[in-house]
Rosetta silent file (secondary structure, phi, psi, omega in degrees, C-alpha in Angstrom):
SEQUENCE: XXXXXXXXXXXXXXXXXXXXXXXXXXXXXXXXXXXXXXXXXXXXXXXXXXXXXXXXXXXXXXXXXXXXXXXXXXXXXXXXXXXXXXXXXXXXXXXXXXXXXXXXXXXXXXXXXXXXXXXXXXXXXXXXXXXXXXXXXXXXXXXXXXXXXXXXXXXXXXXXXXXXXXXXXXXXXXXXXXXXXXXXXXXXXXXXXXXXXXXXXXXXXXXXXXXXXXXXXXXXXXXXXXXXXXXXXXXXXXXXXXXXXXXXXXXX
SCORE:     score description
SCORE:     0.000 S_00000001
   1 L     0.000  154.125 -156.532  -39.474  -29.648   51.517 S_00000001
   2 L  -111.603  143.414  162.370  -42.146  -27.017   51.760 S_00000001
   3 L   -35.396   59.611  168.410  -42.955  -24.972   54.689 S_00000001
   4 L    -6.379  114.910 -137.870  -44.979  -25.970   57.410 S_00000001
   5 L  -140.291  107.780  170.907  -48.086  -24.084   58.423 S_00000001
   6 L  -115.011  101.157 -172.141  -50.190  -24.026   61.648 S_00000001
   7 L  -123.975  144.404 -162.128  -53.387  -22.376   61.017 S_00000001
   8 L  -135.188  171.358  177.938  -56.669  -22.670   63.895 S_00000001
   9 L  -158.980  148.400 -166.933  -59.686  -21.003   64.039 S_00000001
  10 L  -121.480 -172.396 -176.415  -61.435  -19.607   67.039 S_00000001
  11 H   -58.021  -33.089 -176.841  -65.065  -18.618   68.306 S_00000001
  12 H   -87.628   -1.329 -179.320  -64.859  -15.356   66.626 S_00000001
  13 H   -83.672  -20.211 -162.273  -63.937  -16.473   63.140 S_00000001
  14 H   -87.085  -69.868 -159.963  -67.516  -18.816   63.573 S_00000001
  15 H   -45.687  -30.782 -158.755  -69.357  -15.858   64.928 S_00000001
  16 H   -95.908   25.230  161.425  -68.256  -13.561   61.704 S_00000001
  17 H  -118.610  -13.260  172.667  -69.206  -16.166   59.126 S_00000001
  18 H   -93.678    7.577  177.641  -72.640  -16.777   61.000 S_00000001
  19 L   -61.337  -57.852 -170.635  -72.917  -12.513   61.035 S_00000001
  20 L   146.861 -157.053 -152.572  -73.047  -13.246   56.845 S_00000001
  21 H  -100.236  -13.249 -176.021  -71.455  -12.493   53.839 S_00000001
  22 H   -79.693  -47.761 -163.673  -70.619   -8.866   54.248 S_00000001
  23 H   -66.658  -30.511 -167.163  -68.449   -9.908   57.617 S_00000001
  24 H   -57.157  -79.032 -159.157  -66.741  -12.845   55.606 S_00000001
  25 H   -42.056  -36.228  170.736  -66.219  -10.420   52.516 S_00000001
  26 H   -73.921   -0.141 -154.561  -64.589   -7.859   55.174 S_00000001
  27 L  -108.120  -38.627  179.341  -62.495   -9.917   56.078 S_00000001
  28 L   -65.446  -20.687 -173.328  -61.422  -12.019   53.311 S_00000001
  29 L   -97.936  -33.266 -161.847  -61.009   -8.541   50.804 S_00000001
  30 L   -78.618 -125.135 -156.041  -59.181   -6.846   53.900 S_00000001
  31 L  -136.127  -40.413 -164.766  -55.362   -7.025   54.135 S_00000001
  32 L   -79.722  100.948 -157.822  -54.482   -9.133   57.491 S_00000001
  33 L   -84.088   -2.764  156.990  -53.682  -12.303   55.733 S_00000001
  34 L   -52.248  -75.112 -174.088  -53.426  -14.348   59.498 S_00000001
  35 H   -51.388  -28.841 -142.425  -57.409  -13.576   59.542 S_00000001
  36 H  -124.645  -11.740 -178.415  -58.085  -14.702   56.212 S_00000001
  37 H  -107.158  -17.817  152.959  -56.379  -18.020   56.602 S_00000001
  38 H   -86.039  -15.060  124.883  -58.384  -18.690   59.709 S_00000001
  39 H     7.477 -113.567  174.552  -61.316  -17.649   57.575 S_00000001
  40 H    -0.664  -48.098 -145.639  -60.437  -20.053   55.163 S_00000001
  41 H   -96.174  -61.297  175.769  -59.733  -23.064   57.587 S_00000001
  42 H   -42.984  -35.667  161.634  -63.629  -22.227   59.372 S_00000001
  43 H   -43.927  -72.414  147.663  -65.071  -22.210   56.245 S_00000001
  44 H   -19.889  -46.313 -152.493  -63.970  -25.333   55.661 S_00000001
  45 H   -98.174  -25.527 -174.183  -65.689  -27.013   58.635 S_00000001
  46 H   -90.261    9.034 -165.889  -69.034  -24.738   57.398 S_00000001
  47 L  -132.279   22.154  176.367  -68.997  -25.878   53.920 S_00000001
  48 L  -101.693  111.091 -160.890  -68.233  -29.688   54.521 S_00000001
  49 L   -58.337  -47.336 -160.428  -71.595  -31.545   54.160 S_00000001
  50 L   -61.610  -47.234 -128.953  -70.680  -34.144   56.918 S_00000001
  51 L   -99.399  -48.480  166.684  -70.877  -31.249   59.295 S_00000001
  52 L    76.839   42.118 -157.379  -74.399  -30.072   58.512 S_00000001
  53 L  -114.871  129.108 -166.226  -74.118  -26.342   58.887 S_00000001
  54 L   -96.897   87.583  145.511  -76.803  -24.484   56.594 S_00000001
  55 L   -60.382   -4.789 -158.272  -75.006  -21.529   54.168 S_00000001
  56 H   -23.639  -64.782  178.246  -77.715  -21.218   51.827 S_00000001
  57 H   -26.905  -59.200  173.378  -78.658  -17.983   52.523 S_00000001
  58 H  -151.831   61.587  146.069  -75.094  -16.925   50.714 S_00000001
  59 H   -65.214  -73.530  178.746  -73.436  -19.576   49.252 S_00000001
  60 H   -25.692  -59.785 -159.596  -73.790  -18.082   45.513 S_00000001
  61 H   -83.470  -31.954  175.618  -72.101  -14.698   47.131 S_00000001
  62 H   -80.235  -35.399  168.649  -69.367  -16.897   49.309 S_00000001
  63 H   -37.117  -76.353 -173.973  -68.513  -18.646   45.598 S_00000001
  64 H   -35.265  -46.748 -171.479  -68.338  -15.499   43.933 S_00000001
  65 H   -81.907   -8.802 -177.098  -65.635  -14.256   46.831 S_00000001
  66 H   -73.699  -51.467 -161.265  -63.842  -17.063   46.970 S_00000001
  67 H   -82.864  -15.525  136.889  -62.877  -16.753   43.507 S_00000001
  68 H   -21.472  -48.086 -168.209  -62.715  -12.946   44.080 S_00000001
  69 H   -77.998  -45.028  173.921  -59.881  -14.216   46.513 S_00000001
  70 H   -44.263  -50.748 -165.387  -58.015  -16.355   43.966 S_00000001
  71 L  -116.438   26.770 -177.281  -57.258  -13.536   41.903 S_00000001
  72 L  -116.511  148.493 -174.501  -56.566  -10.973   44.086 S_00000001
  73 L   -21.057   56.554  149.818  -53.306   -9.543   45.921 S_00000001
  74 L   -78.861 -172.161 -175.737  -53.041  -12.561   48.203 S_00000001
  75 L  -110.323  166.664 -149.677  -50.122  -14.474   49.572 S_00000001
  76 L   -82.373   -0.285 -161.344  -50.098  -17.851   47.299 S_00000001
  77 L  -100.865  -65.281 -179.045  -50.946  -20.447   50.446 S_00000001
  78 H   -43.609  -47.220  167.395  -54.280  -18.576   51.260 S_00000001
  79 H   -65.013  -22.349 -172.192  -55.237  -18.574   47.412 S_00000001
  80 H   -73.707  -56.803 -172.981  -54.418  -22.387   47.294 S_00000001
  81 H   -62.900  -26.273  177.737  -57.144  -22.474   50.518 S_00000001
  82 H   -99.118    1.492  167.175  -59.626  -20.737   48.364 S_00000001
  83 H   -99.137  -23.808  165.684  -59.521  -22.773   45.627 S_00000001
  84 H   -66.400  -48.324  145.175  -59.562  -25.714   47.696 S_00000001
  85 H   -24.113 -112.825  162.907  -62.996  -24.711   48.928 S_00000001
  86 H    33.133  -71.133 -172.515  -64.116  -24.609   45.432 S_00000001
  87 H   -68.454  -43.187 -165.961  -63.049  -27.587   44.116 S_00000001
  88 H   -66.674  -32.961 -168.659  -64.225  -29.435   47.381 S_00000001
  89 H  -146.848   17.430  152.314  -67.897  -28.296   48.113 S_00000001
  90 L  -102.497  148.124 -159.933  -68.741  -26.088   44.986 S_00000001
  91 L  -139.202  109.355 -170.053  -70.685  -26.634   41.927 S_00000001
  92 L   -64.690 -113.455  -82.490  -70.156  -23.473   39.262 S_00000001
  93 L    14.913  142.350  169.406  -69.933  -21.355   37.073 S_00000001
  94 L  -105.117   52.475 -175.638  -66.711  -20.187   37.692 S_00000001
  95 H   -56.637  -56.711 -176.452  -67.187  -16.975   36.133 S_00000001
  96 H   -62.151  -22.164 -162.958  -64.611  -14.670   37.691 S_00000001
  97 H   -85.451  -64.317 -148.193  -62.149  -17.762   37.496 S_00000001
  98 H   -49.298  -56.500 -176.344  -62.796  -18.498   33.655 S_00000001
  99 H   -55.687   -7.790  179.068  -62.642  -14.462   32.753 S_00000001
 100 L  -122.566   40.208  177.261  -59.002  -13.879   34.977 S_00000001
 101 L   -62.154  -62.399 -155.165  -57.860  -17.481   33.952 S_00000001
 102 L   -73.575  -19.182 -173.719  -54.515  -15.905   32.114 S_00000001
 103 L   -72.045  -18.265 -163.968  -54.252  -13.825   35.303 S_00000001
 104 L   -93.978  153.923 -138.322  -53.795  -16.509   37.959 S_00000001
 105 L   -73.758  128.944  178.523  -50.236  -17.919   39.186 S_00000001
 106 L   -70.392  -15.953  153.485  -49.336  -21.126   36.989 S_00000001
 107 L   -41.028  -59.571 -152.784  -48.867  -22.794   40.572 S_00000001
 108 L   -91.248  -17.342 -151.971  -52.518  -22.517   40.738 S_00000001
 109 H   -91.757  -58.110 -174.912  -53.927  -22.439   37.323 S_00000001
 110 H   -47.513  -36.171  167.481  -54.358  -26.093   36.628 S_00000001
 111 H   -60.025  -51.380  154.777  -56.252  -26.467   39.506 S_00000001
 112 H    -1.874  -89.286  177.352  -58.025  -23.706   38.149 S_00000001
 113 H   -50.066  -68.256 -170.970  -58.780  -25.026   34.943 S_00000001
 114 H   -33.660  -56.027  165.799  -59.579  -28.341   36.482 S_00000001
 115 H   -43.789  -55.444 -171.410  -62.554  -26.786   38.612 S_00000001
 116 H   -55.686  -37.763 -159.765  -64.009  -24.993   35.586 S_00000001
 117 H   -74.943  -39.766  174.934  -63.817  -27.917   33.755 S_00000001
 118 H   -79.747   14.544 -176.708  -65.813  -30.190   35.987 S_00000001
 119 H   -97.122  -48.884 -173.452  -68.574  -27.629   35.940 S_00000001
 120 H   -59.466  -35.373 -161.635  -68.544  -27.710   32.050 S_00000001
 121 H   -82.603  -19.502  164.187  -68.250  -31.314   31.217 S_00000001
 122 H   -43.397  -71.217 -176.886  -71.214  -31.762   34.227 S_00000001
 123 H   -55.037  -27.852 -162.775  -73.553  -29.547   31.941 S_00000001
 124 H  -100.065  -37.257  128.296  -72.390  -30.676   28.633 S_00000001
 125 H    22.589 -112.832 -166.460  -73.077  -33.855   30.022 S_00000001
 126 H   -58.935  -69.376  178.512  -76.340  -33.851   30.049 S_00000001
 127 H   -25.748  -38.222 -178.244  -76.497  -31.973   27.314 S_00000001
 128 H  -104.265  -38.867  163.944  -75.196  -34.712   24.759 S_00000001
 129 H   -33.757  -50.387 -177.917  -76.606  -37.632   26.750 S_00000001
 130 H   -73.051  -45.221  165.640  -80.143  -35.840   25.343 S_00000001
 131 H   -55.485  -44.855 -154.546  -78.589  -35.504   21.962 S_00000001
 132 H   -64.620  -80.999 -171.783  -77.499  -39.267   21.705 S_00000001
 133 H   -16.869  -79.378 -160.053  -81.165  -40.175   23.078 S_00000001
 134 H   -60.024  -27.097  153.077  -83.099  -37.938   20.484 S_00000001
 135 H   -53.056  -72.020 -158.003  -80.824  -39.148   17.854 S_00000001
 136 H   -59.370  -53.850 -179.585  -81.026  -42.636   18.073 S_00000001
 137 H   -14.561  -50.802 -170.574  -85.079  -42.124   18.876 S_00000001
 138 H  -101.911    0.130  162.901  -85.417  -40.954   15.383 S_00000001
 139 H   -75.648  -45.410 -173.183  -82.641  -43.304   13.711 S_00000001
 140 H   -53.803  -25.712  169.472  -84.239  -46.132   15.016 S_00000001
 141 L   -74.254    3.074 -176.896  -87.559  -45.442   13.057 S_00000001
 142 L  -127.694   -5.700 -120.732  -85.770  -45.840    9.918 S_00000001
 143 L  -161.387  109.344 -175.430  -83.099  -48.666   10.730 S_00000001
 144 L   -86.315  -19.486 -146.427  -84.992  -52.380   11.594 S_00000001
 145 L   -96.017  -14.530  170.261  -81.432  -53.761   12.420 S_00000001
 146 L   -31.634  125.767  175.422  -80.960  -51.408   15.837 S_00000001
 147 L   -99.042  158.152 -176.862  -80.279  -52.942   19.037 S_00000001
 148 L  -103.209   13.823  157.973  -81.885  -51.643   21.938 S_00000001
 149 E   -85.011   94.702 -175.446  -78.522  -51.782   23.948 S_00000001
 150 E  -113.683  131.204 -177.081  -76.898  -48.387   23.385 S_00000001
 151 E  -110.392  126.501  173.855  -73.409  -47.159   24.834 S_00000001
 152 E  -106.260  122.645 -169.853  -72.776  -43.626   25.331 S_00000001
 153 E  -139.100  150.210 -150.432  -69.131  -42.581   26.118 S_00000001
 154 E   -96.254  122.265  177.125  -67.524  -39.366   27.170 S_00000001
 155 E  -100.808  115.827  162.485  -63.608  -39.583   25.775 S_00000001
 156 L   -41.529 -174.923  176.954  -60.506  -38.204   27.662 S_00000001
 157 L    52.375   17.393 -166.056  -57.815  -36.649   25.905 S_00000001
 158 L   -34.070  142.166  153.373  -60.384  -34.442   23.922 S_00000001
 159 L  -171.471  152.765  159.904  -59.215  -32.596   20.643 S_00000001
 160 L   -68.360   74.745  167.528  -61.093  -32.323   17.614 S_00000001
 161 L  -131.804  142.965 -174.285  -60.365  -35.529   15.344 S_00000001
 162 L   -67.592  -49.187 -164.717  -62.314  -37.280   13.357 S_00000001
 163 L  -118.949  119.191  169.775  -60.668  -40.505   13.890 S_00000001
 164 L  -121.053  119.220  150.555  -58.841  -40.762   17.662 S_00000001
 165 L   -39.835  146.800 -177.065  -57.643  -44.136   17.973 S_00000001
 166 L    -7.588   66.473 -169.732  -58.714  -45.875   20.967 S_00000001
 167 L   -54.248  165.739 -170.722  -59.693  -42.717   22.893 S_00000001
 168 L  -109.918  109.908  165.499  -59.568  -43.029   26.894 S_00000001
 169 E   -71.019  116.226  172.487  -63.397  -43.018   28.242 S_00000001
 170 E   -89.615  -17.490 -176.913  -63.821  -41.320   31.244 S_00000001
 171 E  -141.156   96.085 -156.305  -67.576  -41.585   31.504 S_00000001
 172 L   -93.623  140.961  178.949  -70.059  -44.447   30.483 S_00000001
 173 E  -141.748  152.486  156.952  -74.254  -44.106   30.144 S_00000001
 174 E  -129.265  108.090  159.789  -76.108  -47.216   28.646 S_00000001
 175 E   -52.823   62.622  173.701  -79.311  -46.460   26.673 S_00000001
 176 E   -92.712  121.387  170.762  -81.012  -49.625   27.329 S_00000001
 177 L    85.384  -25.873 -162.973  -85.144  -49.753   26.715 S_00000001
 178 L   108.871   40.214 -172.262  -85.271  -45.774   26.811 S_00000001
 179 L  -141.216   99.297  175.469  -83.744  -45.864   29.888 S_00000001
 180 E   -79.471  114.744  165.105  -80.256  -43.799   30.881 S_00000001
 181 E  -105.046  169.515 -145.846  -78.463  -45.488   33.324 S_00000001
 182 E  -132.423  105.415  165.455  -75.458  -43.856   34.693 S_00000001
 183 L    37.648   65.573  179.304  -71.675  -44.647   34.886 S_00000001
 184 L   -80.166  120.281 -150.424  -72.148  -48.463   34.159 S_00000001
 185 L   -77.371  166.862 -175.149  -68.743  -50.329   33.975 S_00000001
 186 L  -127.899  158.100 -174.513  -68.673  -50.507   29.921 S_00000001
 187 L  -145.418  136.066  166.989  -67.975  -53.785   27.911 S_00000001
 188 L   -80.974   55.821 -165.300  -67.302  -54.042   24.360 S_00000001
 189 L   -30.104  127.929  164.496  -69.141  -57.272   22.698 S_00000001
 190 L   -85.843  -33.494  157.575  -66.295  -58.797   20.510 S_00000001
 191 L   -46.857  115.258 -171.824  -69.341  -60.573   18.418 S_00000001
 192 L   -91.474  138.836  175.330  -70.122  -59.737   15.345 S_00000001
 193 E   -99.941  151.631  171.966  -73.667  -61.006   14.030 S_00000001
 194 E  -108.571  144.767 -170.832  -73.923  -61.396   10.027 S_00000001
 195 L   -98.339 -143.043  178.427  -77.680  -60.688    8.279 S_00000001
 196 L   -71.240  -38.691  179.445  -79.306  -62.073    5.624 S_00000001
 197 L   -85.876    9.440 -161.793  -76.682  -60.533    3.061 S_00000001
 198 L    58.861   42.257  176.841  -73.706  -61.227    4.468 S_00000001
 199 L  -121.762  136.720  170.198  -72.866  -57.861    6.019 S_00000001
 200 E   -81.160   95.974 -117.849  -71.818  -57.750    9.593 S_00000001
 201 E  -129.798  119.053  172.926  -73.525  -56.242   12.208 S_00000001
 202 L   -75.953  131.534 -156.263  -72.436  -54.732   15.323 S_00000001
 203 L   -90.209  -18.120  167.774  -74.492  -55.949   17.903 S_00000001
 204 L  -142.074  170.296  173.912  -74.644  -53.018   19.927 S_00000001
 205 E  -121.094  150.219 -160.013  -74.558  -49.174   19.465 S_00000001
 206 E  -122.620  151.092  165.314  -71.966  -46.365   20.401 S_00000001
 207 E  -127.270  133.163 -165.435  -71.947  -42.930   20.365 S_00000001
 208 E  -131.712  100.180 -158.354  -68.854  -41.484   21.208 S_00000001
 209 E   -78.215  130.220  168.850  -68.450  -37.666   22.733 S_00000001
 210 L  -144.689  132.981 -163.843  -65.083  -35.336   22.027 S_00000001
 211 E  -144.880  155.937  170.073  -65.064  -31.857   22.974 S_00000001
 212 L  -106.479 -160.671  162.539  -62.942  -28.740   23.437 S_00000001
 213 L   -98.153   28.946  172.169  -63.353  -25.428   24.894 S_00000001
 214 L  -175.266   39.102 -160.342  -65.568  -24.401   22.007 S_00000001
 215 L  -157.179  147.911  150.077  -66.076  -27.262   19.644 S_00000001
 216 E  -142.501  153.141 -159.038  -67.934  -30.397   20.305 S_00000001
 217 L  -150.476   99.097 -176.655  -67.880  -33.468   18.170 S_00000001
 218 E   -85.088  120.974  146.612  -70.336  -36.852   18.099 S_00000001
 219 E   -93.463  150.101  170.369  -69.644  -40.161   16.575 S_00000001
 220 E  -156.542  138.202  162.158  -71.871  -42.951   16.402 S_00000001
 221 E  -124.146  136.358 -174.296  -72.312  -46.212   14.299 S_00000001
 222 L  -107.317  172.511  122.684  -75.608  -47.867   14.113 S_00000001
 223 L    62.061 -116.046 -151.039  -76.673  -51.330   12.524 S_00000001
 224 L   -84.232   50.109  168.805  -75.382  -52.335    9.016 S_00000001
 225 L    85.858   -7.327 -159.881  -71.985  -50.289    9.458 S_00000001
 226 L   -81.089  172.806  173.593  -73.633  -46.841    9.165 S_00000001
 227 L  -138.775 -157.459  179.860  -72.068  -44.009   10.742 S_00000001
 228 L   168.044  138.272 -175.273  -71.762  -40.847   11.252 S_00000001
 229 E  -138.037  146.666 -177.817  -69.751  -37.619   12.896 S_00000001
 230 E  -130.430  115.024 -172.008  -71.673  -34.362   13.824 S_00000001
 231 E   -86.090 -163.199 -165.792  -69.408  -31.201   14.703 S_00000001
 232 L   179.213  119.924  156.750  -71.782  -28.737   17.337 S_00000001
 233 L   -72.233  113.651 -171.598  -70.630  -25.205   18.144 S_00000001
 234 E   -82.979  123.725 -175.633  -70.348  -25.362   22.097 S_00000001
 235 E  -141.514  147.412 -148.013  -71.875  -21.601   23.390 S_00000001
 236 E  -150.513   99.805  163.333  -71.967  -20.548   27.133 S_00000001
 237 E  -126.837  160.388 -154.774  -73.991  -17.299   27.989 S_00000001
 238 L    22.479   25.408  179.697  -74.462  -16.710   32.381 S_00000001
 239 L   126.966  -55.855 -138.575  -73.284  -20.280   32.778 S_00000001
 240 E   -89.231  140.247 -175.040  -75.794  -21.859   31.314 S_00000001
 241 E  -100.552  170.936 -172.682  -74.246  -24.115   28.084 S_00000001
 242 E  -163.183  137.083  164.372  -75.927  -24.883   24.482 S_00000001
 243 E   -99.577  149.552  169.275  -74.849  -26.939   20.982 S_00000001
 244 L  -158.218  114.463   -5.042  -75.776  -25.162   18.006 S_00000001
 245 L   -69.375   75.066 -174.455  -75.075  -25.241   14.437 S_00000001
 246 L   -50.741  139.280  164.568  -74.637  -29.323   14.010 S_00000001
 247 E  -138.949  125.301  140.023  -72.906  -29.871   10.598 S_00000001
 248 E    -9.383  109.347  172.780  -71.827  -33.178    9.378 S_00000001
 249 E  -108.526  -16.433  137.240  -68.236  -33.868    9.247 S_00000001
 250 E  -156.483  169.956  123.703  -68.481  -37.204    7.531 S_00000001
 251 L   -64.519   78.982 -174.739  -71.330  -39.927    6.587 S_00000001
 252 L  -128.497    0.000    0.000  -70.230  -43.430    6.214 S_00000001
């Protein structure tokens, strides 16, 4: 059983976080690790939404120190409190986490990872949601047989394979009319239609997202069976993310 902990916070921990970011930062950088865990625990109540207390001013600079806190001489309960702040009421880059990632305690690191990770797959997101779109936009001008039901789905377990077997979706968009809706329960149609030629036609269309930490990789089948995998170099400069050299990894 783990150690029990009684940590409080008193009028003077509120006045030094409404002083600013310099008093937090003296306090949270200095050594008396009592003070930094009643920090921690005030922080909490100002960085809680429900609560309605306006950081603005230096939330970017209370991020930055938090994760400043993570990877610095602390005792392991107070770093645990500054990563909980993080995950709970921050939205990244997680710069300082990603660049000391091998440095931080493997108690700690998955949580770690886990933050960075919802920051990335948020942006990258979006990012491939607009690729799907601008794809099909311009498949559809060559393809009569297109349905105008399209499902776009974000796959757990990510690695780079061409063919993953029933991959685990974590995230569903439906491209219906030219319209992205948003995390839409997802249904498979088991009906196949057949065309004039006797070929079978999938009745709706999928694009299907798999990504690393540097690699990203779209499938999709349209219409009369065709298909198609695109690999994308995933590149990250401040933060901000980008695909760039698409290549074909097969054409069927």
């Amino acid at each position: 059983m783990g150690e029990s902990r009684y940590v409080t916070y008193t009028e003077n921990d509120k006045e030094i976080v409404r002083e600013g970011i310099a008093s937090i930062q003296k306090v949270l950088l200095g050594k008396d690790m009592d003070k930094k865990r009643s920090l921690l625990f005030c922080l909490d109540w100002y960085m809680d939404p429900y609560y309605e207390q306006d950081i603005s001013d230096f939330e970017d600079e209370l991020i930055h120190l938090l994760q400043v806190v993570v990877i610095s001489h602390n005792d392991i309960d107070i770093k645990k409190d500054a990563l909980q702040l993080l995950e709970d009421y921050t939205q990244g880059p997680y710069q300082v986490l990603e660049e000391h990632l091998d440095d931080i305690e493997n108690e700690l690191k998955p949580t770690a990872e886990n933050i960075i990770n919802i920051h990335k797959i948020e942006k990258i997101e979006q990012i491939m949601v607009s690729e799907c779109k601008r794809i099909y936009e311009d498949i559809k001008k060559d393809l009569n047989d297109t349905s105008d039901k399209v499902w776009i789905l974000y796959n757990k377990n990510l690695a780079e394979k061409e063919n993953t077997p029933d991959p685990d979706i974590e995230m569903t968009w439906l491209l219906e009319n030219g319209t992205i809706n948003e995390v839409v329960p997802y249904f498979r149609s088991t009906l196949l239609q057949v065309d004039r030629n006797g070929f079978s036609i999938d009745p709706e269309m999928h694009f299907n997202i798999f990504l690393n930490e540097k690699r990203i990789l779209l499938a999709y089948h349209f219409g009369k069976g065709f298909s198609r995998c695109i690999g994308y170099d995933l590149k990250c400069v401040n933060g901000e993310y980008s695909i760039e050299n698409p290549q074909d990894i097969w054409v069927g």
